[in-house]
PALUM-205842 format. One record per residue (C-alpha): residue number from 1; z, x, y. Coordinates in nm, 4 decimals, m for minus. Example, Ala and Ser with C-alpha at 12.3 -4.5 7.8 and 13.67 -1.06 7.14 Angstrom:
<node><num>1</num><up>0.7800</up><east>1.2300</east><north>m0.4500</north></node>
<node><num>2</num><up>0.7140</up><east>1.3670</east><north>m0.1060</north></node>
! end
This chain:
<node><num>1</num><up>9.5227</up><east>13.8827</east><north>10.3702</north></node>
<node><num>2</num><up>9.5957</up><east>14.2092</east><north>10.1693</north></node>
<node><num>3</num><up>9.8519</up><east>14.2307</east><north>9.8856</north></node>
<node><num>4</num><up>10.0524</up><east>14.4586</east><north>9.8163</north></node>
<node><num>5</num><up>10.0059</up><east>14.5844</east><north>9.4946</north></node>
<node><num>6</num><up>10.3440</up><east>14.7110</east><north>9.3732</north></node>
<node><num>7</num><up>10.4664</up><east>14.3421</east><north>9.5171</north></node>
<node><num>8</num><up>10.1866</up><east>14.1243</east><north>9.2859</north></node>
<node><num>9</num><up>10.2905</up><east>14.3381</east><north>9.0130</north></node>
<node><num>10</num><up>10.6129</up><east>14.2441</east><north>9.0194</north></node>
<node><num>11</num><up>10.5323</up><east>13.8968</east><north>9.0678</north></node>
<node><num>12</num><up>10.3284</up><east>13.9290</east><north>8.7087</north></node>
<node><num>13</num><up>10.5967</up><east>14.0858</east><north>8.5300</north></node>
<node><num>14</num><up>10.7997</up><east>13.7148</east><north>8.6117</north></node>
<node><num>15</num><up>10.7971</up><east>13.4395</east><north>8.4168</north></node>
<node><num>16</num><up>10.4961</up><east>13.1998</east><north>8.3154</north></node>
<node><num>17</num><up>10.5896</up><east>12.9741</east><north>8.5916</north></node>
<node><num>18</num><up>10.5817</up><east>13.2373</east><north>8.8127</north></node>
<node><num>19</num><up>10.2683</up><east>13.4540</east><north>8.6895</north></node>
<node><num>20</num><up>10.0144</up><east>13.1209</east><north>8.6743</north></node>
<node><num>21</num><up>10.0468</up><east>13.0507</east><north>9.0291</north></node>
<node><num>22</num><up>10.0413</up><east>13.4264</east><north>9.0833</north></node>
<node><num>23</num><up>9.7180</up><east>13.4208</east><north>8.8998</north></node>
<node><num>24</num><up>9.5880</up><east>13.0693</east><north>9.1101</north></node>
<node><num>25</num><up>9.7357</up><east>13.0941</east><north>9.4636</north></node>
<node><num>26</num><up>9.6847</up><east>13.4659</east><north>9.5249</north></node>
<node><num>27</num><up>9.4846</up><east>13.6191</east><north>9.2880</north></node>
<node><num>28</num><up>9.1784</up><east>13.4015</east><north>9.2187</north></node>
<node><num>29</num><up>9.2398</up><east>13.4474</east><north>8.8581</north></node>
<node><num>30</num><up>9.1837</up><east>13.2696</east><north>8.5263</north></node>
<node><num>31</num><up>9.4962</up><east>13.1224</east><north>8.4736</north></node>
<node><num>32</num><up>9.4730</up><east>12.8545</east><north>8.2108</north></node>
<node><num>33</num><up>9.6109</up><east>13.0396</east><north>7.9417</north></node>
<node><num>34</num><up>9.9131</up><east>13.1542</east><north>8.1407</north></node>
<node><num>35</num><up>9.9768</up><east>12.7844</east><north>8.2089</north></node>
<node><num>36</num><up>10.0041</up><east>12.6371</east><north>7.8927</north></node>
<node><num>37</num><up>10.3114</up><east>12.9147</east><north>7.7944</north></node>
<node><num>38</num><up>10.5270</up><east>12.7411</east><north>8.0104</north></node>
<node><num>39</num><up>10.6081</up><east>12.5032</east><north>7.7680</north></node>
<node><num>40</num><up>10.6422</up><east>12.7668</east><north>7.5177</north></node>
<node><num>41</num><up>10.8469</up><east>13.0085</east><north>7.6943</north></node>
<node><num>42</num><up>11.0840</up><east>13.1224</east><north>7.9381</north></node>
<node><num>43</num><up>11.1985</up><east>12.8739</east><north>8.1959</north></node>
<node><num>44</num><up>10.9687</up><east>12.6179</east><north>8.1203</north></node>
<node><num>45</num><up>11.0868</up><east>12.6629</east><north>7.7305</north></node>
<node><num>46</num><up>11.4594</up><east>12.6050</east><north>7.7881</north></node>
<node><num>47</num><up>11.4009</up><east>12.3320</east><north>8.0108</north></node>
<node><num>48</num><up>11.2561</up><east>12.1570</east><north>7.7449</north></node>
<node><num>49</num><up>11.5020</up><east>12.2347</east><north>7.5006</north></node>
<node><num>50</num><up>11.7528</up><east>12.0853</east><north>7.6929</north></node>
<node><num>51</num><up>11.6105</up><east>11.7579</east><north>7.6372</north></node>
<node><num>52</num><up>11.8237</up><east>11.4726</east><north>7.4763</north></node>
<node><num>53</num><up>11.6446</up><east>11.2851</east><north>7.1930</north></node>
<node><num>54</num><up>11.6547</up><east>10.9748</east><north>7.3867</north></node>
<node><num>55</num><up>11.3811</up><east>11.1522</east><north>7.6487</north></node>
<node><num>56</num><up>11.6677</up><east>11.1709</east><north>7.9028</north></node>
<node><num>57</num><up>11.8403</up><east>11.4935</east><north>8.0253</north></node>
<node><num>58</num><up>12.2306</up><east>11.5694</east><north>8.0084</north></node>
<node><num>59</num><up>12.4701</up><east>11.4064</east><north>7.8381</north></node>
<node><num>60</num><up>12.6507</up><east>11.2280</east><north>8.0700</north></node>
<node><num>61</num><up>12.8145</up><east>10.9240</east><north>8.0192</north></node>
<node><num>62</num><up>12.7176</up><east>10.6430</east><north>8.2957</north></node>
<node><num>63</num><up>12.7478</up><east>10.3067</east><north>8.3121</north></node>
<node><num>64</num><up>12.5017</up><east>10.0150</east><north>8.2321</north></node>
<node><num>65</num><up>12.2485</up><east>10.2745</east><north>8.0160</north></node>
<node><num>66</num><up>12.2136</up><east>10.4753</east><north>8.3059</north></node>
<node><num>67</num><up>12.3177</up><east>10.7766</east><north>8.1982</north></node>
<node><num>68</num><up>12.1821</up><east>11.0897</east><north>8.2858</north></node>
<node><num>69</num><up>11.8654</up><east>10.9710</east><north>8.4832</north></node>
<node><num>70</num><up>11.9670</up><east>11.1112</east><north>8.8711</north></node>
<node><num>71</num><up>12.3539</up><east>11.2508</east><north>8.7689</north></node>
<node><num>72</num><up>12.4777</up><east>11.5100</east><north>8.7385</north></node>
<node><num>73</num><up>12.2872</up><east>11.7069</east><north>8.9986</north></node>
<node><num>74</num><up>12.0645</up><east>11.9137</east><north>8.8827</north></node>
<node><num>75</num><up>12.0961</up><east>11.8804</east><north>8.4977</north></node>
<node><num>76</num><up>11.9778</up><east>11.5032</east><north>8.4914</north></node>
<node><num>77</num><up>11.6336</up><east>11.3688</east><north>8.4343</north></node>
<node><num>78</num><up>11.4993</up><east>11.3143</east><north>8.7447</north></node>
<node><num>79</num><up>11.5819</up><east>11.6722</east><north>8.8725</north></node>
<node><num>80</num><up>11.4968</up><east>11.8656</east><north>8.5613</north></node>
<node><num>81</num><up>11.1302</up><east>11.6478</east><north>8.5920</north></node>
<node><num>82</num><up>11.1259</up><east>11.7952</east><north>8.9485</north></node>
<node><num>83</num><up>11.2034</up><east>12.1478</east><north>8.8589</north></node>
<node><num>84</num><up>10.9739</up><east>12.1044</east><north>8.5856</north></node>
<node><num>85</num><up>10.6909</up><east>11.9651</east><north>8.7809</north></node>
<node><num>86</num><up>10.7488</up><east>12.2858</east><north>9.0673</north></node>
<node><num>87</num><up>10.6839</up><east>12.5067</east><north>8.7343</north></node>
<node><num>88</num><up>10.3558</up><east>12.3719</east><north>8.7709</north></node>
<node><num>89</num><up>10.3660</up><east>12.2419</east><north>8.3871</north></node>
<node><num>90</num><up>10.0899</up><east>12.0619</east><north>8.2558</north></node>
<node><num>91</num><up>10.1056</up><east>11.6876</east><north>8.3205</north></node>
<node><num>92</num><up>10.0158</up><east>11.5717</east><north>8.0086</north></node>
<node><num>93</num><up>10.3344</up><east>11.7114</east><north>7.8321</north></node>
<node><num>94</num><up>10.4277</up><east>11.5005</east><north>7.5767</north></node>
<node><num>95</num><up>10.8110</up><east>11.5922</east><north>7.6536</north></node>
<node><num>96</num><up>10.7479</up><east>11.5323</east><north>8.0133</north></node>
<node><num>97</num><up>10.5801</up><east>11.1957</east><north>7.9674</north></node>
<node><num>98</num><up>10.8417</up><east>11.1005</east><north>7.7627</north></node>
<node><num>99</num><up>11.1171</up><east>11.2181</east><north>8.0043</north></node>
<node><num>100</num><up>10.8751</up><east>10.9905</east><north>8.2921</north></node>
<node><num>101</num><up>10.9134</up><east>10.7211</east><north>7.9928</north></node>
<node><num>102</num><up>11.2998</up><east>10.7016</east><north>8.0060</north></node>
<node><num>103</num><up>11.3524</up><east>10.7309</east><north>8.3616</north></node>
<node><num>104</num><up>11.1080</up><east>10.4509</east><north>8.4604</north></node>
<node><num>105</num><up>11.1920</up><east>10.2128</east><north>8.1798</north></node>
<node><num>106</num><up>11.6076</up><east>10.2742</east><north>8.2359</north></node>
<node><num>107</num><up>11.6157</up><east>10.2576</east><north>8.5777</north></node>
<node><num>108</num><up>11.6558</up><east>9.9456</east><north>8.8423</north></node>
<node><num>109</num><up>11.3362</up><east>9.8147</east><north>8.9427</north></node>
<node><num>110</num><up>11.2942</up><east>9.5545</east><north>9.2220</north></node>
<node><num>111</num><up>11.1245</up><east>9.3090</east><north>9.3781</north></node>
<node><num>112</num><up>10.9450</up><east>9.5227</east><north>9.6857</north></node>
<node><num>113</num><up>10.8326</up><east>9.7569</east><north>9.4244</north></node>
<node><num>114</num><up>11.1190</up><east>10.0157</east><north>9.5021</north></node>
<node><num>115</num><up>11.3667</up><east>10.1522</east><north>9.2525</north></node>
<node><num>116</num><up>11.7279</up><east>10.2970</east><north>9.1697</north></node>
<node><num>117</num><up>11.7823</up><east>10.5225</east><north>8.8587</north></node>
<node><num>118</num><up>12.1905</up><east>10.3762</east><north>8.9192</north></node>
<node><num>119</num><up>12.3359</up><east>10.0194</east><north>8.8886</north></node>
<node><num>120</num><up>12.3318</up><east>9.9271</east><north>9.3017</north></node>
<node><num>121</num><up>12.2226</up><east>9.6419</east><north>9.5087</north></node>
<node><num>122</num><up>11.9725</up><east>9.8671</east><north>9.6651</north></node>
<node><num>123</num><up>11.8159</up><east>10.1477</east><north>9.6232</north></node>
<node><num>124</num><up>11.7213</up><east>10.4992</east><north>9.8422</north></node>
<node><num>125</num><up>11.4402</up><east>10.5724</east><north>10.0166</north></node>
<node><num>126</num><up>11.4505</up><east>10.9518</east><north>9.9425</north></node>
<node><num>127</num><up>11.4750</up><east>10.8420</east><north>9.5343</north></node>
<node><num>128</num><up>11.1462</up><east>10.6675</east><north>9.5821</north></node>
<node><num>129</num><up>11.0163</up><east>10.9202</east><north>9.7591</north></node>
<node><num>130</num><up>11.0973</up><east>11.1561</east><north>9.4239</north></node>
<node><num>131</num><up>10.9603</up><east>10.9071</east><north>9.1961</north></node>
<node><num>132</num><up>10.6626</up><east>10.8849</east><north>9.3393</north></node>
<node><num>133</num><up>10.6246</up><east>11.2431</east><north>9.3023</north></node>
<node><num>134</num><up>10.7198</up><east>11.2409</east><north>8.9479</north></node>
<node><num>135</num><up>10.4641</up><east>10.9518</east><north>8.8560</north></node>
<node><num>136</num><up>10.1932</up><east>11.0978</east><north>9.0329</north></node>
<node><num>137</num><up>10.2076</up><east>11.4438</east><north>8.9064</north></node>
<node><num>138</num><up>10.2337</up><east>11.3664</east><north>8.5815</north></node>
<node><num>139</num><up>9.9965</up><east>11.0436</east><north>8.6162</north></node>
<node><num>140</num><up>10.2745</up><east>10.8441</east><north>8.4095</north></node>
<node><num>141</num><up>10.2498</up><east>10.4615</east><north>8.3792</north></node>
<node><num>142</num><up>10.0557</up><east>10.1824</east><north>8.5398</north></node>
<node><num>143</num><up>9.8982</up><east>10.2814</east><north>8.8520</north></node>
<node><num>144</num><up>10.0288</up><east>9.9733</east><north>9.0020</north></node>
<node><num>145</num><up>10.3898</up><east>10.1424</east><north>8.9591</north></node>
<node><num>146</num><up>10.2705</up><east>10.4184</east><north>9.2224</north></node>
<node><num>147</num><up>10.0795</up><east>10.2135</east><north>9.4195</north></node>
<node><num>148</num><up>10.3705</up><east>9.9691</east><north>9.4605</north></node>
<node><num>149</num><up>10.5937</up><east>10.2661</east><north>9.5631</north></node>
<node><num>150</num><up>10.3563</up><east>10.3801</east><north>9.7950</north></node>
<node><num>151</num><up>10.3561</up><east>9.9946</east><north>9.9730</north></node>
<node><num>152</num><up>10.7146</up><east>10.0036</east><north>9.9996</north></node>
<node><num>153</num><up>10.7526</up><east>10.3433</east><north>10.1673</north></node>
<node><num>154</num><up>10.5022</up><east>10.2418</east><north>10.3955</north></node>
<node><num>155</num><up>10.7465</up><east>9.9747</east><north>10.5176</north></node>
<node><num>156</num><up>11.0002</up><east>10.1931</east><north>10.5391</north></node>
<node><num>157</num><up>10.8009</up><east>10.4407</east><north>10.8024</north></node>
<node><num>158</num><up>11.0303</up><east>10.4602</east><north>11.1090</north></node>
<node><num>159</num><up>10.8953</up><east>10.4227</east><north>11.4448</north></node>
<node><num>160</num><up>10.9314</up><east>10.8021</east><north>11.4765</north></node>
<node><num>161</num><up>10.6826</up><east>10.8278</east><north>11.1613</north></node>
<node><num>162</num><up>10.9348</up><east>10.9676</east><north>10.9446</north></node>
<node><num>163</num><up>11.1616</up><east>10.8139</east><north>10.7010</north></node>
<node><num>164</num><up>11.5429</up><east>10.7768</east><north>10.6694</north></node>
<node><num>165</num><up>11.7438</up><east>10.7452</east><north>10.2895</north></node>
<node><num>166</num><up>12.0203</up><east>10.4753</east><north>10.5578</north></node>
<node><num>167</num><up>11.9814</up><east>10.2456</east><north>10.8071</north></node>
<node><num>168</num><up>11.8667</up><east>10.3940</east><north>11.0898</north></node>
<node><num>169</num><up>11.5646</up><east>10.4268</east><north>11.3681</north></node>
<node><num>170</num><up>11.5815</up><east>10.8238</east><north>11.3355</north></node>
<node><num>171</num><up>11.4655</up><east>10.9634</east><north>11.0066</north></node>
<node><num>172</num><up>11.5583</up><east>11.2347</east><north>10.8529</north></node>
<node><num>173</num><up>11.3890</up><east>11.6026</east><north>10.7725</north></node>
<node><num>174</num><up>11.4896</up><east>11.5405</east><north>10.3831</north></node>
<node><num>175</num><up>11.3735</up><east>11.2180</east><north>10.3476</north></node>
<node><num>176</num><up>11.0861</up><east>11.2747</east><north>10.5357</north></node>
<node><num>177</num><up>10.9910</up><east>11.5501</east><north>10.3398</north></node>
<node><num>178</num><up>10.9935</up><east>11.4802</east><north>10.0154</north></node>
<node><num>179</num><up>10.8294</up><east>11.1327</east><north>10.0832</north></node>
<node><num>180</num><up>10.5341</up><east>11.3645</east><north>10.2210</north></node>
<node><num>181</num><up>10.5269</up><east>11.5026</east><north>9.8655</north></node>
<node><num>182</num><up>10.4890</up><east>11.2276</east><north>9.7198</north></node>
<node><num>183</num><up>10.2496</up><east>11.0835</east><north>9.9261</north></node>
<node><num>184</num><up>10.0267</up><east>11.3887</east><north>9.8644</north></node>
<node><num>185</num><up>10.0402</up><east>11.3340</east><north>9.5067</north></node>
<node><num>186</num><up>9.9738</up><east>10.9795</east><north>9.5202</north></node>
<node><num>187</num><up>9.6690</up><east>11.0249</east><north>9.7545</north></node>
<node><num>188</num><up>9.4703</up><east>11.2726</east><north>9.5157</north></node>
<node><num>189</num><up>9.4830</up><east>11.0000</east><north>9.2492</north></node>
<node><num>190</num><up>9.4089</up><east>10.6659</east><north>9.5087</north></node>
<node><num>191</num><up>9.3360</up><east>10.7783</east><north>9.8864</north></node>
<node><num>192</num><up>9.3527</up><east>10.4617</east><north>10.0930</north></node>
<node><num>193</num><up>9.3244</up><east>10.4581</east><north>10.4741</north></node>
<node><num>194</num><up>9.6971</up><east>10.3487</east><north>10.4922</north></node>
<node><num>195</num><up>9.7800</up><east>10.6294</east><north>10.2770</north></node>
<node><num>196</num><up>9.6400</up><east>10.8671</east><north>10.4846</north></node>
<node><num>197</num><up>9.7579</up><east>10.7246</east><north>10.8358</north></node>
<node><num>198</num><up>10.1157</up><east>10.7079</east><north>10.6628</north></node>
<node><num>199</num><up>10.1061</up><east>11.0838</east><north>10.6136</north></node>
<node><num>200</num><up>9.9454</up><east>11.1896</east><north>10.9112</north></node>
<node><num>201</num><up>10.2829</up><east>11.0039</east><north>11.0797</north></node>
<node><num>202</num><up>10.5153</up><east>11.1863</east><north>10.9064</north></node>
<node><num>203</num><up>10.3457</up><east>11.5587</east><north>10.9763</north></node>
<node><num>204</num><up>10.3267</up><east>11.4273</east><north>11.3227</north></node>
<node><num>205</num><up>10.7417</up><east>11.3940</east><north>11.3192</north></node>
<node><num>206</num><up>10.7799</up><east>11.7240</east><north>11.1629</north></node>
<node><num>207</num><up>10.5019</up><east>11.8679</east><north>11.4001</north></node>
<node><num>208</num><up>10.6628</up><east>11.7469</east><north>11.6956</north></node>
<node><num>209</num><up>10.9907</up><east>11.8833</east><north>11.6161</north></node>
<node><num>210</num><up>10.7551</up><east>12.2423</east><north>11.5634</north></node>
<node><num>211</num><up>10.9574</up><east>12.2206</east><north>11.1754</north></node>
<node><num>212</num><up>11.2679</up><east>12.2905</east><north>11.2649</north></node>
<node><num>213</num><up>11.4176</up><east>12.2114</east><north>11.6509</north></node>
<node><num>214</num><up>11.5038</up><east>11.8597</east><north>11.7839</north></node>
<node><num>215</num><up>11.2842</up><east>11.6747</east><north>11.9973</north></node>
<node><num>216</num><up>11.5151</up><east>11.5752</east><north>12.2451</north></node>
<node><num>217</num><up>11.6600</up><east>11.8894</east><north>12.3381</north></node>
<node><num>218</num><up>11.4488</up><east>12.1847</east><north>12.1940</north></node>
<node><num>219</num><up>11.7393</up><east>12.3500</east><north>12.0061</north></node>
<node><num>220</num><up>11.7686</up><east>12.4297</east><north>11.6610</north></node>
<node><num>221</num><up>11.7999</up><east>12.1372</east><north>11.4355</north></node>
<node><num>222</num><up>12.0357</up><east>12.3114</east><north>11.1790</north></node>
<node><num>223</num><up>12.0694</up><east>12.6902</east><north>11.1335</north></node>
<node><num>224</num><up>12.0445</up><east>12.5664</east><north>10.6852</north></node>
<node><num>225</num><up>11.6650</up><east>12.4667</east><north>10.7252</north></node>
<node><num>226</num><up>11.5840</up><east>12.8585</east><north>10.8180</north></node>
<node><num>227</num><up>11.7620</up><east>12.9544</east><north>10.4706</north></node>
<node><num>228</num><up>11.4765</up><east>12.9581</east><north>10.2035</north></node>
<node><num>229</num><up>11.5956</up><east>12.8081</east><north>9.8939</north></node>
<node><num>230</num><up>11.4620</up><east>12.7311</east><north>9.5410</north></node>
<node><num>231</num><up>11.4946</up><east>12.5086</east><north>9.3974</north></node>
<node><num>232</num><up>11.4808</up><east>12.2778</east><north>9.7229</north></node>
<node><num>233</num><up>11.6549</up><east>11.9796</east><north>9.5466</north></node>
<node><num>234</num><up>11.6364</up><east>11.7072</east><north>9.7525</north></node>
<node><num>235</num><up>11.6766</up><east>11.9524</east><north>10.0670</north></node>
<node><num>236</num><up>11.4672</up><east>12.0412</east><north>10.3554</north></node>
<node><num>237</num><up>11.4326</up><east>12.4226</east><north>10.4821</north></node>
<node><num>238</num><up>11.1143</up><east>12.4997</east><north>10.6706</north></node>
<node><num>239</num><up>10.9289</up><east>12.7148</east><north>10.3787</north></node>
<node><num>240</num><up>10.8939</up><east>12.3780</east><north>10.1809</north></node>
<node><num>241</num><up>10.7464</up><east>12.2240</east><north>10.5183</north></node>
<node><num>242</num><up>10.5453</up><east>12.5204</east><north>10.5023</north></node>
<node><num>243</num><up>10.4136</up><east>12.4752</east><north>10.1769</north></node>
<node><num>244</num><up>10.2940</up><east>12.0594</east><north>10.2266</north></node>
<node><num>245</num><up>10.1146</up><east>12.1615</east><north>10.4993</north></node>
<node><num>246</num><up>9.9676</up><east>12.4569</east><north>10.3342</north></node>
<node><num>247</num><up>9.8755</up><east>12.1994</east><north>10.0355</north></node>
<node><num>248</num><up>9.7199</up><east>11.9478</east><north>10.2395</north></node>
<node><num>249</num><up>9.5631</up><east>12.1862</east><north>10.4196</north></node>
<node><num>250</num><up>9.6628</up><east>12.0589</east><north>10.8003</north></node>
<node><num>251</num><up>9.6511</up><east>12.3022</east><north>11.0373</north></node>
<node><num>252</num><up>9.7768</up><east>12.2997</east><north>11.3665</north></node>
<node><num>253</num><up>9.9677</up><east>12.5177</east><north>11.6589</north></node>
<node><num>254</num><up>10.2914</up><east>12.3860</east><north>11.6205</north></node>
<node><num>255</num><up>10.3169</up><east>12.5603</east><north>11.2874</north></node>
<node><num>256</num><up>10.3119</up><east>12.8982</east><north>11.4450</north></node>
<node><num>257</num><up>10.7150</up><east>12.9592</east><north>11.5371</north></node>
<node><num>258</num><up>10.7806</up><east>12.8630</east><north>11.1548</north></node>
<node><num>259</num><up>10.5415</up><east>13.1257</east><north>11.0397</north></node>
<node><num>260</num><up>10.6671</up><east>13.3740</east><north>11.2326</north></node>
<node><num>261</num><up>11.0197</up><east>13.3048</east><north>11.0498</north></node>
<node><num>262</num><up>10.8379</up><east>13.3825</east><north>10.7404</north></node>
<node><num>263</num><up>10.7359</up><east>13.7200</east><north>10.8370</north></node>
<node><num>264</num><up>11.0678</up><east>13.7925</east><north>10.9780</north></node>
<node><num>265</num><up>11.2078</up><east>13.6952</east><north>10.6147</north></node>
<node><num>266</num><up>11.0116</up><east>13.9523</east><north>10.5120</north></node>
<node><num>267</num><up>11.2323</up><east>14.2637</east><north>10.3797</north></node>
<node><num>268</num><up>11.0566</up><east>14.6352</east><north>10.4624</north></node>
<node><num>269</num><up>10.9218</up><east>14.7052</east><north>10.0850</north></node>
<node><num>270</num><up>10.7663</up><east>14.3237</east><north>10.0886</north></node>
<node><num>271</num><up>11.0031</up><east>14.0514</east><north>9.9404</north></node>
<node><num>272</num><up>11.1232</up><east>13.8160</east><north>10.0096</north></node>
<node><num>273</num><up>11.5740</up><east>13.6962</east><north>9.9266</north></node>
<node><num>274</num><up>11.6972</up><east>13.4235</east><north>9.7721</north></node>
<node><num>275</num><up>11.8991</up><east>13.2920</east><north>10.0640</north></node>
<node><num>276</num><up>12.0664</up><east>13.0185</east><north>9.9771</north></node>
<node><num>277</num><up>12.1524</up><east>12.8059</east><north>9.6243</north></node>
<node><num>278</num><up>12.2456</up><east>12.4327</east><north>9.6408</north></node>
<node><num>279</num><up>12.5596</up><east>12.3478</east><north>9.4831</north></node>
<node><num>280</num><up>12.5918</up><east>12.1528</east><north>9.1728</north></node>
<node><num>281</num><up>12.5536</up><east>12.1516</east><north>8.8097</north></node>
<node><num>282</num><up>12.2222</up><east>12.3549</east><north>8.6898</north></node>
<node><num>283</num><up>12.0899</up><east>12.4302</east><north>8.3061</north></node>
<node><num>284</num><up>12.0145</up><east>12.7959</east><north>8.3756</north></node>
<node><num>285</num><up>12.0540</up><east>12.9881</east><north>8.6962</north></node>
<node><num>286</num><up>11.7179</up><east>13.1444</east><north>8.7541</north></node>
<node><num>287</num><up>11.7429</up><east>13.4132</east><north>9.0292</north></node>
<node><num>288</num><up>12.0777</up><east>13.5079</east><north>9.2520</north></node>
<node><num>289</num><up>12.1376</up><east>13.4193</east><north>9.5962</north></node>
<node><num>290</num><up>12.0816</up><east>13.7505</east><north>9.8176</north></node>
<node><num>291</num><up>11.8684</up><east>13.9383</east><north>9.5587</north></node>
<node><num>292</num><up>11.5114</up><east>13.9621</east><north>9.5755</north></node>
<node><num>293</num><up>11.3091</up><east>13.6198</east><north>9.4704</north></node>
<node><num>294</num><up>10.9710</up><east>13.5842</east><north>9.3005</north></node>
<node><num>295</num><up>11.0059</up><east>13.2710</east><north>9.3821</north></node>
<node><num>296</num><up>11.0256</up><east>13.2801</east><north>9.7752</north></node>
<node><num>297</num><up>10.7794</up><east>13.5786</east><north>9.7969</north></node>
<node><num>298</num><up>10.5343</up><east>13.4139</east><north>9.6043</north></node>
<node><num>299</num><up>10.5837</up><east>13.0726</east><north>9.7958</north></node>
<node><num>300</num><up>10.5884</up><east>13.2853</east><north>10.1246</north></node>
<node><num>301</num><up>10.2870</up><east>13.4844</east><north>10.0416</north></node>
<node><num>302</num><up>10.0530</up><east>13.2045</east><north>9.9612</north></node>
<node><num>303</num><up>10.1667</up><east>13.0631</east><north>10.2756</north></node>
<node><num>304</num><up>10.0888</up><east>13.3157</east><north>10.4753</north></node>
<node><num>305</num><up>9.7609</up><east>13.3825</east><north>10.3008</north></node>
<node><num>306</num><up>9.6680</up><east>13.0184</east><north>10.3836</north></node>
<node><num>307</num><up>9.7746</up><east>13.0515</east><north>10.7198</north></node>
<node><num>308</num><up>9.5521</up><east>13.3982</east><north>10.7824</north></node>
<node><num>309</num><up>9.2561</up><east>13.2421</east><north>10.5869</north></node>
<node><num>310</num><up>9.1392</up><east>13.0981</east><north>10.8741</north></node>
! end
């Protein structure tokens, strides 16, 4: 796939987060060194700085010493850990693994392995789903914490093959989603059969539904999953389908309608907008909704050169 030169160069003048991957996912580049000044500057710097002494983010006041480990959205632990982990930072952060230490060790474990960083009777399948993530990435804790994760979202696989945060034989895109993540983070430390099958399901349910339209009917699923956001949150839009499939490297037809909404995102000098921004409380505001995004051009373009490097 060619680049566009003026575009990449743009791209590099971003911040660390930003000009690593630039360096890794479309350059071929040494990009150590630009890794490690994540922590150290920019983004990656303030998030950091933002940290409580306790290893938790925000100071909100919760009850039952659960404060500030999912609320308020997006300042608390486990989305700042998120955001942090999309930087690409390195794992072995020592403010990271202590920000893994807090959440794990204040939140509500239980007996099936699953967990709630809240006081409740039960917890969410889309919360596991991020914790898994979380532990995996940054290889926090006893493997048995992941691998007991991993066991319980296996139970929770729908007949449909994708998974649902509420009751219900029809999962949900979200849920689905970021349990995929997950999943693919867990299996590059412990790749079991199960493992595998379990995410071959759950691309099959997004596959079916060609990323976007229902699979009952054909029509559009929701006219929000063709806005390209960043950070995704805990939300679905089709780039971040994009980009699991483009990280575990699955291939297939079905794929082909939701790259061709990438290229129509596409603006005539090369970018790609901000479209949307999830509401809720942030540290920093990183890019404006309806300007031009390094982050969605640079998620778009590996995509697309992925997709072309066949």
């Amino acid at each position: 796939m060619d680049l566009d030169t003026s575009v990449v160069n743009w791209l590099l003048e971003g911040d660390p987060a930003i000009r690593w991957q630039v360096k890794r996912d479309l350059l071929d580049a040494p990009f150590k060194r630009e890794r490690q000044q994540i922590a150290r500057r920019g983004w990656g710097q303030k998030l950091l700085a933002a940290q409580c002494a306790d290893g938790r983010w925000t100071k909100e006041r919760g009850p039952n010493g659960y404060r500030g480990l999912y609320t308020p959205k997006w300042t608390s632990t486990t989305y700042t850990l998120l955001l942090l982990r999309r930087f690409g930072i390195e794992p072995t952060n020592r403010q990271c693994q202590r920000g893994c230490e807090a959440l794990v060790n204040g939140s509500q474990w239980f007996d099936d392995s699953s967990v709630a960083p809240w006081n409740t009777a039960k917890t969410d399948t889309c919360v596991c789903g991020m914790f898994l993530v979380l532990l995996s990435y940054f290889e926090y804790g006893d493997q048995g914490l992941c691998d007991g994760l991993v066991s319980y979202l296996g139970e929770q696989q729908r007949p449909d093959g994708g998974w649902n945060c509420r009751p219900s034989q029809v999962s949900s895109v979200h849920s689905t989603i970021t349990t995929l993540e997950g999943l693919q983070l867990a299996k590059k430390r412990t790749a079991s059969p199960e493992l595998k099958a379990m995410i071959k399901r759950g691309q099959e349910y997004l596959l079916k539904r060609q990323l976007m339209r229902s699979n009952r009917t054909g029509e559009l699923i929701s006219a929000k999953f063709l806005q390209f956001s960043f950070p995704p949150r805990w939300k679905y839009d089709v780039l971040r389908a994009l980009e699991h499939f483009r990280d575990t490297n699955t291939r297939d037809t079905r794929l082909e309608e939701a790259i061709s909404l990438v290229l129509k995102k596409r603006t005539k000098d090369g970018y790609w907008k901000l479209q949307n921004r999830h509401s809720g409380e942030t540290h920093f505001e990183m890019e404006k909704t309806g300007n031009r995004s390094r982050w969605n051009t640079l998620r778009a373009l590996r995509v697309l050169r992925w997709w072309n490097d066949r």
